[in-house]
N, C-alpha and C positions, 0 to 999 in steps of 0.2 A: 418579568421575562421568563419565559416557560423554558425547562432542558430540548436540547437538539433531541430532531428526530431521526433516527435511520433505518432506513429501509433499502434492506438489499433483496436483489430480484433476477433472476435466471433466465433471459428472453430469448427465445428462439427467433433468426431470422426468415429469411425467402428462403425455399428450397433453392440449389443451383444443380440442373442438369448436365453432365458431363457424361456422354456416348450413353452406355447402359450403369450409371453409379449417379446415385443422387446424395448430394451434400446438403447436411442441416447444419451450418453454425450457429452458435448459442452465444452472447454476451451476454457477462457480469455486470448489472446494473447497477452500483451503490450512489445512492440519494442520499445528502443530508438537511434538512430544514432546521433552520432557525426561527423562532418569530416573535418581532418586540413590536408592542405596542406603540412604538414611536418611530422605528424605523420601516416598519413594515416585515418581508419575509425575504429572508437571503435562502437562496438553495445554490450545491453544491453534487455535481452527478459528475461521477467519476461511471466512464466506461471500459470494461476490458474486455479482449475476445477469451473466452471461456474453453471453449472444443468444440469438437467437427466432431461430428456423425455420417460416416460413411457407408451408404446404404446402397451393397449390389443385388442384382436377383436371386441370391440364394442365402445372403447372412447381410450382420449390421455390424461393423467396427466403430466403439467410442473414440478419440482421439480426445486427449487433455490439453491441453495450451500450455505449459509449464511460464509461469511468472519470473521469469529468471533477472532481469533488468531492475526488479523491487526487491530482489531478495538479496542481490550483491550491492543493490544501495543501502538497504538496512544493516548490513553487516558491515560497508565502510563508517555510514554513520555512525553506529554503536564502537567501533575502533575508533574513530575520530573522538569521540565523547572521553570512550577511557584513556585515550592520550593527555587531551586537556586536562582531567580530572587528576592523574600521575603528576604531570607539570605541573598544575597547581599547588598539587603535595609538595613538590619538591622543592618549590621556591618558598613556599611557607616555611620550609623545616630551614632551606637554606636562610632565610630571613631572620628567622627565630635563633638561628645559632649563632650567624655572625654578628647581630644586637648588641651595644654595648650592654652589660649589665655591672648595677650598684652593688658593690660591697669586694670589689676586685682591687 
């Protein structure tokens, strides 16, 4: 079985016209490939919108897309983690202590 492959990739879409201002949005393309000799090939393409390019007749404004929806899940899931992880501790210590133990 060979390691995943990924390829991430930056794709500009259709222009879209709007009176005198033309918009270029861009999608984050991330690809990932697997591939086993017995299964065949699993791929996994996550898309995101990236930003807008707003082009009027006398300049160009970038526009970023901010990821805000993956970045407040990352940060509950990493809080959720060190919850359980704490709770873990604390029923082990709690465990460990209230144990009967030999020579009392």
């Amino acid at each position: 079985m060979k390691l995943p492959e990924q390829r991430i990739r930056l794709v500009a879409a259709d222009p879209i016209e709007v009176g005198t201002r033309r918009l270029l949005p861009s999608v984050l393309v991330n690809t990932l490939s697997l591939q086993s000799p017995d299964k065949g090939t699993f791929n996994f393409v996550r898309l995101r919108p990236a930003s807008i390019v707003v082009e009027c007749e006398s300049s160009a404004e970038w526009i970023e897309i901010p990821n805000t929806t993956e970045n407040i899940l990352s940060t509950m899931a990493a809080a959720a983690a060190g919850i359980a992880l704490v709770s873990s501790l604390i029923i082990a210590a709690s465990l460990f202590l209230n144990s009967p133990r030999k020579g009392r």
